[in-house]
C-alpha positions as CSV (number, residue, x, y, z in Angstrom):
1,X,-75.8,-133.4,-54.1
2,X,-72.3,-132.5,-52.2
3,X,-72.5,-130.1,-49.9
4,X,-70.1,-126.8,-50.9
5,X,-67.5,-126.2,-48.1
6,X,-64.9,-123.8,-48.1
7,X,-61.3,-124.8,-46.0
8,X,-59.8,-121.5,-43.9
9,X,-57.2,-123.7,-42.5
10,X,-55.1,-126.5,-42.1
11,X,-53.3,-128.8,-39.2
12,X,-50.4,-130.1,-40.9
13,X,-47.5,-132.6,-39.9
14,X,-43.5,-132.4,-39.6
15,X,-43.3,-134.5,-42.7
16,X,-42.4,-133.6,-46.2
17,X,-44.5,-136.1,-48.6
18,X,-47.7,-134.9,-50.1
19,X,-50.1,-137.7,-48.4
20,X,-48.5,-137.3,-44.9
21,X,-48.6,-133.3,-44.9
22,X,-52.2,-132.5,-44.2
23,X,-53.6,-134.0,-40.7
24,X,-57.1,-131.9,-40.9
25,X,-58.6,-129.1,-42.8
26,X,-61.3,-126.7,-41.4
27,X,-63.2,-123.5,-41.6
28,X,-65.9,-121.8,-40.2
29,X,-70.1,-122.9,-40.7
30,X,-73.3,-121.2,-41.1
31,X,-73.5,-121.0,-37.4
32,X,-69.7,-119.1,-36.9
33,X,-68.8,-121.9,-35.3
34,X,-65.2,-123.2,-36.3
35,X,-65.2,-126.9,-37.6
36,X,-62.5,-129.6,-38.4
37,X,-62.7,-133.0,-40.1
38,X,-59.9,-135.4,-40.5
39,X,-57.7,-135.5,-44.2
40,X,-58.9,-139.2,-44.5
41,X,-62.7,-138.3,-43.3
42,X,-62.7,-135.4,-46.5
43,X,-61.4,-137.6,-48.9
44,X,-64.0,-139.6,-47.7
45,X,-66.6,-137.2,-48.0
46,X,-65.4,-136.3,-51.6
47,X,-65.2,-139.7,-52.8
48,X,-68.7,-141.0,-51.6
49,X,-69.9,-137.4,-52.9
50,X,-71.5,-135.7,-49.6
51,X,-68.9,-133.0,-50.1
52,X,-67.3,-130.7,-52.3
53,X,-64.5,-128.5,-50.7
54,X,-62.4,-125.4,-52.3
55,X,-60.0,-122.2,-51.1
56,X,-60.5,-118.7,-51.5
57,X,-57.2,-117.0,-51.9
58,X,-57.8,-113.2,-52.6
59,X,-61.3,-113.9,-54.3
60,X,-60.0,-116.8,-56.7
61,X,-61.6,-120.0,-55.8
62,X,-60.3,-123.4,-56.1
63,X,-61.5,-126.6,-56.0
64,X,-60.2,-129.3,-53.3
65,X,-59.7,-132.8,-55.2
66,X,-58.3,-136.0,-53.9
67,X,-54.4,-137.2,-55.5
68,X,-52.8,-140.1,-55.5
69,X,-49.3,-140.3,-54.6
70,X,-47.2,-142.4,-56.7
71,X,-47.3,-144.8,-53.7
72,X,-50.5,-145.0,-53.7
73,X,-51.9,-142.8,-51.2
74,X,-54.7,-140.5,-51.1
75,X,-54.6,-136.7,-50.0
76,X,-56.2,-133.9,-50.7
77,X,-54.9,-131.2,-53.1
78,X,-55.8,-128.4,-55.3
79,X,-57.3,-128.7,-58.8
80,X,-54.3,-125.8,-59.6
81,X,-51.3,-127.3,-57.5
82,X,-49.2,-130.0,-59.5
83,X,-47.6,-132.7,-57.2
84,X,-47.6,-131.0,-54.0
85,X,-50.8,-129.2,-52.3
86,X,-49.5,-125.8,-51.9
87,X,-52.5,-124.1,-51.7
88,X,-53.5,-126.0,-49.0
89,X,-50.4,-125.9,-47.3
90,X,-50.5,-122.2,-47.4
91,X,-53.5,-121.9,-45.6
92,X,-53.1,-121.1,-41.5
93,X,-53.1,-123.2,-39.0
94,X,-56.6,-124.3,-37.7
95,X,-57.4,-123.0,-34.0
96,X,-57.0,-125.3,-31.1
């Protein structure tokens, strides 16, 4: 069973395409400790089904899936966002 996660924030890139914009997401554990994975480790993680991520923006939860660009790449976006992952990309910027 996939393990629940929320993303609190984001590291994103200078560039403007969908796959390229997300470097990391992250958020905080059980623990309070602050925690980071890769965009390509997540998709990863959602795709062999060890985790399920989502947002919570003002108490409305959404789910994290993984897109295909029409190039054929992989990020992540929300279930709610059409092409580009504005939810995530509203999210702020993971700590150092």
């Amino acid at each position: 069973m996939a393990s629940k996660i929320e993303i609190t924030c984001i590291a994103e890139s200078d560039r403007s395409s969908a796959h390229e914009r997300i470097l990391s997401i992250g958020g905080i554990n059980f623990a309070g400790k602050h925690w980071t994975m890769s965009q390509d480790g997540a998709i990863k993680g959602i795709e062999d089904g060890k985790y399920s991520f989502y947002i919570n923006r003002g108490g409305r939860v959404t789910n994290v899936i993984v897109a295909t660009s029409a190039s054929g790449h992989k990020y992540l976006k929300t279930f709610a966002d059409d092409e580009q992952p504005d939810n995530l990309l509203s999210l702020p910027e993971c700590p150092l």
